[in-house]
C-alpha positions in Angstrom: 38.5 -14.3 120.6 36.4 -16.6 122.7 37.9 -19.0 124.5 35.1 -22.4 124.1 34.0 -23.5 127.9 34.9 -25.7 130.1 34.5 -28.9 129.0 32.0 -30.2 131.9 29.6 -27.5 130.2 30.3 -28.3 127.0 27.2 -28.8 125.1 25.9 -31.9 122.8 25.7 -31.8 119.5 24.5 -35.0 118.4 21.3 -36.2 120.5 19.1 -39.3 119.7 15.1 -38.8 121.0 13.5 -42.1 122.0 9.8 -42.3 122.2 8.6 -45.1 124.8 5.4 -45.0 125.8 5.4 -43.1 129.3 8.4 -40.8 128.2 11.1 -39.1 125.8 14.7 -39.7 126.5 17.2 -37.8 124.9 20.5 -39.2 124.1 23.8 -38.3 123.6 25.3 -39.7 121.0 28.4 -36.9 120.1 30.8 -39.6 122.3 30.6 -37.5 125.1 29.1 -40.4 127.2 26.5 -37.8 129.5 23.7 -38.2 131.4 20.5 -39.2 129.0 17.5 -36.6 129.7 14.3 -38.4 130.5 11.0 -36.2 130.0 8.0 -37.7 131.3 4.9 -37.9 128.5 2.5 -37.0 131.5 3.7 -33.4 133.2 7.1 -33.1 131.2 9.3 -33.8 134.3 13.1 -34.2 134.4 15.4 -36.5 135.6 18.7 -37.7 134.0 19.7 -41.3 133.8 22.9 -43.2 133.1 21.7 -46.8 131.3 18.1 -46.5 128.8 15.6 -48.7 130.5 14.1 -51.8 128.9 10.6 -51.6 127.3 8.1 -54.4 125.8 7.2 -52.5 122.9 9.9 -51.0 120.1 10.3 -47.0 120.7 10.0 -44.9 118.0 13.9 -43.2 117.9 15.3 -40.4 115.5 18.3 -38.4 115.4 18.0 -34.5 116.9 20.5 -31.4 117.0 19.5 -29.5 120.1 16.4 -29.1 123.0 15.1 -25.6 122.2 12.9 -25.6 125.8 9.9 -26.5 127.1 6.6 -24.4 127.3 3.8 -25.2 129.6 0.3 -24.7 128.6 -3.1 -25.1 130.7 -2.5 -29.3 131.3 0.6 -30.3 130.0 4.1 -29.2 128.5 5.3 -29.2 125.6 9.2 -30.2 124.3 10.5 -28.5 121.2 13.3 -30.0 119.9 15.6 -29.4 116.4 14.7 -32.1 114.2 17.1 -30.9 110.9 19.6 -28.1 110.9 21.9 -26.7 108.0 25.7 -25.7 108.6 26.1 -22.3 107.2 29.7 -21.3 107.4 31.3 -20.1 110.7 31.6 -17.3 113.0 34.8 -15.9 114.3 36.3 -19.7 113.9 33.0 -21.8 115.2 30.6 -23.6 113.3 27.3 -21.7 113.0 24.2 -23.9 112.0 20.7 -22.8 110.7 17.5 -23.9 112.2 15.7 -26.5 109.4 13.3 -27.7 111.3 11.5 -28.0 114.5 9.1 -30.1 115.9 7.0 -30.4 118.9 6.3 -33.5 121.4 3.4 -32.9 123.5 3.7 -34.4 127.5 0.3 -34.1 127.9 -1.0 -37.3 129.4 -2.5 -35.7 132.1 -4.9 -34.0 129.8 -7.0 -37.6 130.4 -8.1 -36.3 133.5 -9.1 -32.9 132.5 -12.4 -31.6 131.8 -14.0 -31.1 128.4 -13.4 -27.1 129.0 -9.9 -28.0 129.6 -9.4 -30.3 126.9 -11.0 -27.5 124.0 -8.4 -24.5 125.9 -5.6 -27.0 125.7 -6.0 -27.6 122.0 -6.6 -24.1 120.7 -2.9 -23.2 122.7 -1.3 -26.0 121.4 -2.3 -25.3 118.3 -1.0 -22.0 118.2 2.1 -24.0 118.7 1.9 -25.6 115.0 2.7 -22.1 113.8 6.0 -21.9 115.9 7.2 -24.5 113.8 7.2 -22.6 110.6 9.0 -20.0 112.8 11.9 -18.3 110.0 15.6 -17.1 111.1 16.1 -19.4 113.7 20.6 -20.0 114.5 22.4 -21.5 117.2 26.2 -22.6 118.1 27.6 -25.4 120.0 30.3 -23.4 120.4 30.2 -20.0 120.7 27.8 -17.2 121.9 25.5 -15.9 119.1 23.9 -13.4 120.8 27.3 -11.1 121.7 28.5 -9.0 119.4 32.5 -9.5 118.5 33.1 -6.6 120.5 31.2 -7.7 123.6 32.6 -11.1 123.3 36.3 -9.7 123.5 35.3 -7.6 126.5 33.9 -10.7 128.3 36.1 -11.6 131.7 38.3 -15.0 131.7 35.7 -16.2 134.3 32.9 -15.4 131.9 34.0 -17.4 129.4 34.1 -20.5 131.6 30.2 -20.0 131.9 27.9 -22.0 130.3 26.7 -20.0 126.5 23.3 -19.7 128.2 24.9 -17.7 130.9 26.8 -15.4 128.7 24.3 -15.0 126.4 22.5 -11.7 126.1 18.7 -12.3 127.1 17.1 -9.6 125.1 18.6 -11.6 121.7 17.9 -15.1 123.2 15.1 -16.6 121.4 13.8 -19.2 123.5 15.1 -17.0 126.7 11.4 -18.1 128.3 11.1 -21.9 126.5 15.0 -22.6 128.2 13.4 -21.7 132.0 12.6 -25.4 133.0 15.9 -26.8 131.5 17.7 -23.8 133.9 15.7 -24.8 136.6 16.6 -28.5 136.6 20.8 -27.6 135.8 21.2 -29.0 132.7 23.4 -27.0 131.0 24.6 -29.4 128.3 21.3 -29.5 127.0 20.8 -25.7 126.8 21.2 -24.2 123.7 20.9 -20.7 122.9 19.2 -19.9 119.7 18.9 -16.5 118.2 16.7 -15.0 115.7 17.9 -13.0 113.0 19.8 -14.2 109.9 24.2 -14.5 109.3 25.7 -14.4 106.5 28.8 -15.3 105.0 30.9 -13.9 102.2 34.7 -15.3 101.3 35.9 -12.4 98.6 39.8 -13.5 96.8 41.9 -13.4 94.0 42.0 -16.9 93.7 38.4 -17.5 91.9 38.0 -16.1 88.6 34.4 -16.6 88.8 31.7 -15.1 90.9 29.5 -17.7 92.4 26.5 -17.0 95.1 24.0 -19.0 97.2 22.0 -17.8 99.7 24.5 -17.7 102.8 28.1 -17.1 100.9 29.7 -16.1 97.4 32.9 -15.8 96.3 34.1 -13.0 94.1 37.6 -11.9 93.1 39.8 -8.6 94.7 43.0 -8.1 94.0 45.3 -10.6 95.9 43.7 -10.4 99.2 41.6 -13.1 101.1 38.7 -11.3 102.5 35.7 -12.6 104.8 32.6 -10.6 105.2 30.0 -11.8 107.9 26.6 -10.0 108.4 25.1 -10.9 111.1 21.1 -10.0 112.3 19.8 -10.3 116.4 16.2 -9.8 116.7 15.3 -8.6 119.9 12.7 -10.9 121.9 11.6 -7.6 124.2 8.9 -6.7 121.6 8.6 -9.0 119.2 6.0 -9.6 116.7 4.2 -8.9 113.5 4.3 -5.6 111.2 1.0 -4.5 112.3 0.3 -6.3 115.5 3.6 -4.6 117.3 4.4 -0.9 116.8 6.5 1.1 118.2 7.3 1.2 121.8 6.2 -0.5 125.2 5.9 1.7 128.7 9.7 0.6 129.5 11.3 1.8 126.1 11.4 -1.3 124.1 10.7 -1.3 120.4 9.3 -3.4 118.2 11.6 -4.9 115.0 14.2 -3.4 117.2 17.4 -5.1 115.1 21.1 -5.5 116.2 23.1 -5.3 112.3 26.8 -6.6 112.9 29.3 -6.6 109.6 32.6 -8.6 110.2 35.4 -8.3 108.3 38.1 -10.3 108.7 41.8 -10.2 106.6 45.1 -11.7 107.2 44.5 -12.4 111.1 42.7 -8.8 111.2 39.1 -8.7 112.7 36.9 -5.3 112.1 33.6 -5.2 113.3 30.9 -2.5 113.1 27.1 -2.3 114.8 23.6 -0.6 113.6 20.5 -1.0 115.1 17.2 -0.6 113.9 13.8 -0.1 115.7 10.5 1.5 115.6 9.6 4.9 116.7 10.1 4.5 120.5 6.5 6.3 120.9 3.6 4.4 122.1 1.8 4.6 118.7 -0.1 1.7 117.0 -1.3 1.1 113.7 -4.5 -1.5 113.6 -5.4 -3.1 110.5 -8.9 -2.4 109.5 -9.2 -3.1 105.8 -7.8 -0.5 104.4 -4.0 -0.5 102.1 -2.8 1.9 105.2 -4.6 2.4 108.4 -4.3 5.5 110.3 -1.3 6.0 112.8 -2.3 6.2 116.1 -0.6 7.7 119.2 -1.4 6.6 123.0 -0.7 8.5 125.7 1.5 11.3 124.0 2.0 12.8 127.8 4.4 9.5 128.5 6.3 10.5 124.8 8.8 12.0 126.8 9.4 9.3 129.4 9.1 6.7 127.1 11.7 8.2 124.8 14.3 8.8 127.7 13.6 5.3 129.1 14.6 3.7 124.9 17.7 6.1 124.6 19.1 5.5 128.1 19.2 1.4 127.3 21.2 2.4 123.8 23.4 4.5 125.7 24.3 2.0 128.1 24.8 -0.9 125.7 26.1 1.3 123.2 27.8 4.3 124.1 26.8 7.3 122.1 24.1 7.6 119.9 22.7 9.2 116.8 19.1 8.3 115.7 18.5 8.6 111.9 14.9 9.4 111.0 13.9 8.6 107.6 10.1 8.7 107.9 7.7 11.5 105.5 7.4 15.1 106.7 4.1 14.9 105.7 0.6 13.0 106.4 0.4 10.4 108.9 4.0 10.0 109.2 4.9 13.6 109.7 2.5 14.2 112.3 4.7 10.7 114.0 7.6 12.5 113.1 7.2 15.5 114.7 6.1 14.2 118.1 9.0 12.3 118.1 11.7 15.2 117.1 9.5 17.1 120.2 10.1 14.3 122.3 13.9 14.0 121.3 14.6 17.6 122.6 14.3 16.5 125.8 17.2 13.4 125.4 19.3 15.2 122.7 23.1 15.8 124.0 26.8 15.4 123.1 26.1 11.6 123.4 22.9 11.8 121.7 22.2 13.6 118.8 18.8 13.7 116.3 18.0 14.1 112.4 15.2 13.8 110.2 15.5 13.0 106.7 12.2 12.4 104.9 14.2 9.6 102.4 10.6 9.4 99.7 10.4 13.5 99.2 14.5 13.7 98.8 15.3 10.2 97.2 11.6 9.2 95.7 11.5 5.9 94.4 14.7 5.7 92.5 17.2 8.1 93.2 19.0 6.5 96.4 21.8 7.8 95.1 20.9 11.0 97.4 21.4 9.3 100.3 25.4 10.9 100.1 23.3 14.0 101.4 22.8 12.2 104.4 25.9 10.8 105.0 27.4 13.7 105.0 25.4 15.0 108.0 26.4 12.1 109.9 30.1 11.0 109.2 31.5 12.9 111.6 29.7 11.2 114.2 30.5 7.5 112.2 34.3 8.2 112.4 34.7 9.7 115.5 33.1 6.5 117.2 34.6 4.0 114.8 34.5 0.0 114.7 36.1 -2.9 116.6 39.8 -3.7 115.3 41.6 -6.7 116.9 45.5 -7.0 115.3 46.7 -10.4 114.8 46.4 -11.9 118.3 42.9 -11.0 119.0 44.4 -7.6 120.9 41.9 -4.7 120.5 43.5 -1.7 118.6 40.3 0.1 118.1 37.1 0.1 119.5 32.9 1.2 118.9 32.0 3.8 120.9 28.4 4.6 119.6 25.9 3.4 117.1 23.9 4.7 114.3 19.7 3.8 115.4 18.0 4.3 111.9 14.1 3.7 111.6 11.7 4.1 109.0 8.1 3.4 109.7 8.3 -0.3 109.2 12.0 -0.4 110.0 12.8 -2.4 107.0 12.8 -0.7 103.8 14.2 2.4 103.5 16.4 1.2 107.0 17.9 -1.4 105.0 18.9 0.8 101.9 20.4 3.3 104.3 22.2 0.6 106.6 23.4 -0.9 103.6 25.0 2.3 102.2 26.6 3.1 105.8 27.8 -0.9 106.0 29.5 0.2 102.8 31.2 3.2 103.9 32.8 1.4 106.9 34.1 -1.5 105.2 35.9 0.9 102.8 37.4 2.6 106.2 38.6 -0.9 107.5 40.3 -1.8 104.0 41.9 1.5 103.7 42.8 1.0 107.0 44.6 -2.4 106.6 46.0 -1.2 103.4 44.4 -3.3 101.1 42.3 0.4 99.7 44.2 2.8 98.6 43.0 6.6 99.8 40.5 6.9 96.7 39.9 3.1 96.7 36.2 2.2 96.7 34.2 -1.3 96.8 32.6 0.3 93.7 36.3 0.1 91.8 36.0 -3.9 91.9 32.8 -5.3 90.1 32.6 -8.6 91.7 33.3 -7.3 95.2 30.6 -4.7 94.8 27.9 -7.1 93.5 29.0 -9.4 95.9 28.4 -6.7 99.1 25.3 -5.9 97.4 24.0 -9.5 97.5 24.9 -9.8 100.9 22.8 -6.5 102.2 20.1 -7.5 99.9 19.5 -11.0 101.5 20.2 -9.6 104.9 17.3 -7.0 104.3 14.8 -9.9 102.6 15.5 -12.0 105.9 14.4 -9.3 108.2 11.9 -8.3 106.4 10.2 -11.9 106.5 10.0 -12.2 109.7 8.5 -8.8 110.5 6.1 -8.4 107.6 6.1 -11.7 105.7 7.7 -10.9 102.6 10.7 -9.7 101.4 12.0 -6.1 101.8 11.0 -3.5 99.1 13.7 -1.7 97.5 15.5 -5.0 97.6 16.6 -4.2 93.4 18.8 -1.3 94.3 20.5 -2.7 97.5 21.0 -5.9 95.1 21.3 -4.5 91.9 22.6 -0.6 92.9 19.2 0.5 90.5 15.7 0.1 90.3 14.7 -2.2 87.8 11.2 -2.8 86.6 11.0 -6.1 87.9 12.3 -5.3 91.1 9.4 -2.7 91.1 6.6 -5.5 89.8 8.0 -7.5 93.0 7.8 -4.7 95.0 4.0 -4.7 93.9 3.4 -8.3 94.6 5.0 -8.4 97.7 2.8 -4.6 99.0 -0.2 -7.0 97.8 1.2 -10.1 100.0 2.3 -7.8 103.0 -2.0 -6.5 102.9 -3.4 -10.1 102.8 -1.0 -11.3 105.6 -1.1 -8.2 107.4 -5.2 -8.0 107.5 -6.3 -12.2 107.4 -3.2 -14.2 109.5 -0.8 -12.0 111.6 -3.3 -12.0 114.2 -2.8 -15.6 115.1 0.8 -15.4 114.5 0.5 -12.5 116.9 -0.4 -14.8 119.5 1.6 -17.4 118.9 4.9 -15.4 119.2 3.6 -14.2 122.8 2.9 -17.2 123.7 6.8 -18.5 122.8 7.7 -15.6 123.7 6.4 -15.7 127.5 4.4 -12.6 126.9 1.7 -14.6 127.9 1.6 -16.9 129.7 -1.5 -19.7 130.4 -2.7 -19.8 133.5 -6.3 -22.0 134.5 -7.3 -19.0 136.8 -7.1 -16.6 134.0 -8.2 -18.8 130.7 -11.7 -19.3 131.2 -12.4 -18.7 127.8 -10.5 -20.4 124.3 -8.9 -17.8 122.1 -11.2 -17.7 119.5 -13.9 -17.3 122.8 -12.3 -14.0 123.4 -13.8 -10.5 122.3 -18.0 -10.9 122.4 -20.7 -9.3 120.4 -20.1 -9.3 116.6 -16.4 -9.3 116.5 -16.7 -13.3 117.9 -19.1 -14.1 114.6 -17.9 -11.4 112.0 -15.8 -13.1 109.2 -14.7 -11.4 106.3 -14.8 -14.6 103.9 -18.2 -15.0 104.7 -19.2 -11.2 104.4 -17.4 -11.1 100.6 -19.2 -14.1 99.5 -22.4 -12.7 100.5 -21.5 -9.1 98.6 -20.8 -11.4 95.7 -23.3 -13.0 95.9 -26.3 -10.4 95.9 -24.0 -8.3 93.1 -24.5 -11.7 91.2 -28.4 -11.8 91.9 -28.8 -8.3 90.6 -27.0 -9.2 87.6 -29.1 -12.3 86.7 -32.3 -10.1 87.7 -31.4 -7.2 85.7 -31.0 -9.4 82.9 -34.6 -10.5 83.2 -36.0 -7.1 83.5 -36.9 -6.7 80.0 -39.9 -9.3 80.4 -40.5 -8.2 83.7 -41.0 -4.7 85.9 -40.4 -6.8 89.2 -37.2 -8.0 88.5 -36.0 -4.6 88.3 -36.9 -4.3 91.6 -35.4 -7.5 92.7 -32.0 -6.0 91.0 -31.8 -3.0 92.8 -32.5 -5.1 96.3 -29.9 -7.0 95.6 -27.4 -4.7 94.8 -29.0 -2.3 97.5 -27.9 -5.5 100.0 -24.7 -5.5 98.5 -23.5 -2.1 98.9 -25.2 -1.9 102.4 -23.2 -4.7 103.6 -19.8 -3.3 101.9 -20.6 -0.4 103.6 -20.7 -2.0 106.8 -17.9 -4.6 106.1 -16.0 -0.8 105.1 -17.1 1.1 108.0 -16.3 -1.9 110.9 -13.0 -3.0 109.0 -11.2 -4.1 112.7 -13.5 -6.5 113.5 -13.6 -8.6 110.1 -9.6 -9.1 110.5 -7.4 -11.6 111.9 -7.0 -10.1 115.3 -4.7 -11.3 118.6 -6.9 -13.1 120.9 -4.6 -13.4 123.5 -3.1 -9.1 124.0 -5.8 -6.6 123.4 -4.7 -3.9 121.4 -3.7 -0.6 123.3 
């Protein structure tokens, strides 16, 4: 596989942060005896030195695993740093470590001199930047380039390999692509590490352990007399990322939101078999705005650019894929159906030997509990799965088989249903590989041993729940039968829970979120010409005061007055009358609250919605 790089670019692994009054220093401290990065506290410039200067007070020091970037805001910059991280196994032979924690150092200083305006825009930005902290899926190498898939990695020149991981990496999966533009700028490459966002997960499957044992990034379970590593891996594309409701489908260039690369590794006896999905959202320009209700009404802009738009998303697979078939699994009916069709109409217009189209409404043919259908579908598409195959590298990392297209599956949300029908499909390949190594026989299934089946199933189950989280908030629905291979009533009380949690987040905080992605994101970007106004200034009239906290209390409120009044109207005509104000009050203003839904929801301040 990948050869590490050069040892000039080699990056550190074990940095110590000082705090001194008029500027951070970060320090190696992995023996490698670098440069120490000095970041000054007032306009977070950089400069490397050789020797830590002396200071009259005591600095505040404490051990970090990696600069993520810097991001500049109206009056100062900001350093994100990683504060804790977790080693989660390895991939293809490197150490892979999980994101723990992050934390942000303002180098704001200059802030002193701002004015009052300045100083209230600066802290409703920066705030947003507390929520990037909690940000979930975050994994990085010091080693290896997380954003390639094994195939891509194997097809990288000698001379790319030297490179610096930033410069290999693949910016559409690079994480803090925008945060890492200073560090570039400045050439310091042994402080740039790539971070992705997605999950990885590890699975060791043997005959040597009689008991099966799980956590949440490996198991063990037992398979005849073969040592068997699974690996699923999960890159989150940066193009159009963002929140279940807040990004929907696709942009003007063909990027998709939740848009997914799923890699499953599978390595035995020097053997190394990979295979690709991808998942995205209906490459329409279609939006979905909360307004209150359990499911708001699908939207399409600009059908006339469907077709462009379409040709535009298929023509970026194609080239980074090969040949394609998209996988469908939205209703035939309602909202969805009328989605569905536009975008069969649109696909006419793309369709070819290298790209090829099916719907399969998965509710009306599997319904909530027999996914056991989804064999109907598979065998409409395994012709296409065979012919283009997986990644196979013998022995001495020489490729004996290779990917030629990719399986693009979407649902509405991409996550459910997706992650049921990737799952089953992951399956199905892994059972080619073994057969293919001999360690299947011809009838051989993962079904046939218990503990490799449960293991797989635990694997894909996780792998969906991570996903899931950082699109929607929760976990994925469904998760029971990709775990458990049935529905189970508590899997179907979660599901309930977690429809109820999706609606709350969905509706009352992804707006915020919203804008705290684009701003990490460099989807926006602060500018003092542009940002007269704070966030929360943004949108007049009765969207800047509506709240739907206060608008609930007051319906409570007057439903409570009629109560207590019609209680009393047995002594007293009047308060009969007072009763039916109230609850005339009441029901006026649910009406209205019901009837202007948009406005009393947590909205993005800083991208208008289409």
């Amino acid at each position: 596989m990948m050869e590490r790089a050069d040892s000039s670019k080699k990056l550190y692994s074990r940095l110590r942060l000082w705090e001194f009054p008029d500027q951070y220093i970060v320090e190696p401290t992995d023996g490698s005896c670098g440069s120490s990065l000095v970041i000054s506290r007032k306009d977070g410039s950089m400069s490397l030195i050789d020797e830590l200067p002396e200071s009259s007070s005591v600095p505040k020091v404490r051990p970090i695993f990696g600069v993520v970037g810097m991001l500049k805001l109206l009056a100062g910059s900001y350093l994100i740093v990683i504060t804790k991280r977790e080693c989660v196994g390895s991939y293809l032979g490197h150490p892979i470590f999980k994101v723990s924690s992050l934390k942000i150092f303002p180098c704001n200083h200059s802030l002193e001199n701002s004015t009052a305006e300045q100083k209230k825009m600066e802290t409703e930005f920066s705030g947003l930047l507390n929520i990037a902290e909690k940000t979930s899926g975050l994994y990085f190498s010091y080693e290896t380039n997380l954003t390639l898939s094994a195939q891509r990695l194997n097809d990288l020149g000698d001379e790319s390999k030297l490179l610096p991981l930033w410069r290999q990496a693949e910016p559409r999966f690079l994480w803090n692509n925008y945060m890492l533009e200073v560090l570039i700028d400045n050439k310091l490459d042994p402080y740039i590490l790539p971070v992705v966002q997605g999950n990885i997960l590890f699975s060791l499957l043997d005959s040597f352990f009689l008991n099966c044992s799980s956590s949440f990034n490996n198991f063990q379970a037992a398979i005849g007399k073969d040592v068997i590593d699974v690996t699923l891996v999960a890159r989150r594309c940066t193009r159009r990322n963002g929140t279940r409701m807040w990004r929907r489908g696709a942009d003007s260039d063909g990027y998709v939101a939740n848009f997914v690369e799923s890699e499953q590794i599978m390595q035995f006896n020097g053997f190394t078999a990979s295979f690709v999905q991808v998942r995205g959202s209906i490459p329409l320009l279609w939006e979905q705005i909360v307004d209150l209700t359990y499911k708001p009404k699908f939207q399409i802009v600009k059908l006339e650019e469907a077709p462009r738009v379409v040709e535009r998303h298929f023509l970026d697979l194609r080239k980074k894929y090969g040949a394609v078939f998209a996988v469908d699994l939205v209703n035939k009916h309602g909202g969805e159906g009328r989605l569905s069709e536009k975008y069969a109409g649109a696909m006419q217009h793309v369709v070819s030997d290298d790209v090829r189209y099916l719907h399969f409404d998965f509710h009306h043919i599997c319904g909530h509990v027999h996914f056991e259908r989804l064999s109907i579908l598979y065998e409409q598409i395994s012709d296409f799965i065979e012919r283009n195959g997986y990644l196979l590298l013998n022995e001495k990392g020489e490729k004996m088989k290779e990917q030629l297209g990719v399986v693009r599956t979407n649902c509405i949300d991409c996550l459910d249903r997706t992650n049921v029908t990737q799952s089953m499909i992951g399956r199905k390949m892994l059972e080619f590989q073994l057969r293919r190594l001999g360690v299947f026989g011809a009838e051989e299934t993962i079904s046939s041993h218990p503990k490799f089946d449960d293991s797989f199933k635990v694997l894909w189950a996780n792998h969906g729940d991570d996903i899931s989280l950082q699109y929607s908030g929760t976990g994925a629905l469904k998760g029971d039968f990709v775990r458990y291979g049935q529905r189970t009533i508590q899997g179907i009380l979660k599901d309930g829970w977690n429809a109820l949690a999706r609606y709350y987040l969905n509706n009352f905080c992804d707006g915020t979120k919203q804008d705290a992605i684009d701003l990490l994101q460099g989807h926006y970007i602060v500018s003092v010409s542009r940002d007269m106004t704070t966030p929360s200034q943004k949108g007049g009239g009765l969207e800047a005061v509506a709240s739907f906290p206060l608008a609930l209390s007051l319906v409570l409120t007057g439903f409570f007055f009629a109560t207590m009044s019609l209680g009393q109207g047995q002594y007293d005509l009047r308060h009969f009358f007072f009763s039916f104000m109230w609850a005339g009050l009441s029901v006026a203003l649910a009406a209205f609250v019901r009837a202007n839904g948009r406005i009393f929801c947590n909205r993005p301040r800083l991208h208008k919605p289409r």
